[in-house]
LUMZADREN-219477 format. One record per residue (C-alpha): x, y negated, z. Coordinates in pm, whole numbers, plus 50000, padded with zeros to 5 digits. Example, Ala and Ser with C-alpha at 12.3 -4.5 7.8 and 13.67 -1.06 7.14 Angstrom:
512305045050780 513675010650714 
This chain:
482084693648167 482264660848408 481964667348726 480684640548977 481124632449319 478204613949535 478924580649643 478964574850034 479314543950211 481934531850371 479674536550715 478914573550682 483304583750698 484034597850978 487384611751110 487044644251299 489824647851630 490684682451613 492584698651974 494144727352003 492764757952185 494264766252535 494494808152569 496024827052846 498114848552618 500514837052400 500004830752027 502444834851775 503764818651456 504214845051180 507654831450966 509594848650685 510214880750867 510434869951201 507674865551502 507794841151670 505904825652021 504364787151992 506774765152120 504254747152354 503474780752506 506834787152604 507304751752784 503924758452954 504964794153092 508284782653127 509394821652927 508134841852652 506324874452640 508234903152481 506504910652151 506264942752074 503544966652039 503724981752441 500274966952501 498844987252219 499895022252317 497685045552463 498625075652669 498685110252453 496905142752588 499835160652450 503575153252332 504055148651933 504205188851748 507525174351545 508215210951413 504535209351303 504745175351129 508265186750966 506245217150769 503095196950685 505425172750549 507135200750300 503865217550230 502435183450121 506035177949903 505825213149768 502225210049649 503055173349515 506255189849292 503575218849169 500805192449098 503305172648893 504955207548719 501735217648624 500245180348486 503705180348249 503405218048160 499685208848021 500825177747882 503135195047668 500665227747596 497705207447496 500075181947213 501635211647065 498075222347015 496855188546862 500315193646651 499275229946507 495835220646490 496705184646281 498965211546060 496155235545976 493975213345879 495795190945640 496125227745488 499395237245544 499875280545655 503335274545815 501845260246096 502915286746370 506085285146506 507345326846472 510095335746743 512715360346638 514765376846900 518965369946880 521045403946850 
């Protein structure tokens, strides 16, 4: 498909000035694992910020419950490992049913498996 583009004259082009915006806090350039202020800002204030995330906190009611945290974390673990125990063991229960069930009916009898105990 051909795509086509309008035709404009050469009187309608115009060249948009674009500034950049002046903010009282400093901005920051975002580089391969580093943070960074603008370089501009840092001549203009004449020092950089500290970035880190200070600003952001918020005063707690009450201190962190770590012993708390520590046995939701191995509850949460423990009922992960008996999620994932219990998916394999009906993985495994519900094929060795498909595999006696493909056995009986292709017509075979030996189809159950018969334990014997070891003297």
């Amino acid at each position: 498909m051909k795509t086509e583009r309008p035709i404009i004259p050469d009187g309608e082009h115009r060249v948009l000035q674009f500034r950049p915006r002046v903010s009282s806090h400093p901005r920051t350039l975002r580089g391969i694992g580093t943070v960074q202020p603008l370089r501009a800002e840092i001549q203009a204030h004449g020092h950089a910020e500290p970035l880190d995330l200070s600003r952001y906190e918020q005063p707690r009611e009450q201190p962190d419950d770590f012993r708390h945290r520590m046995l939701a974390n191995i509850a949460a673990l423990a009922f992960t490992i008996a999620l994932t125990a219990i998916g394999i063991w009906l993985a495994v229960s519900i094929a060795d049913l498909r595999r006696t069930q493909d056995c009986v009916l292709m017509g075979r009898r030996d189809c159950v498996k018969i334990t014997t105990p070891h003297l």
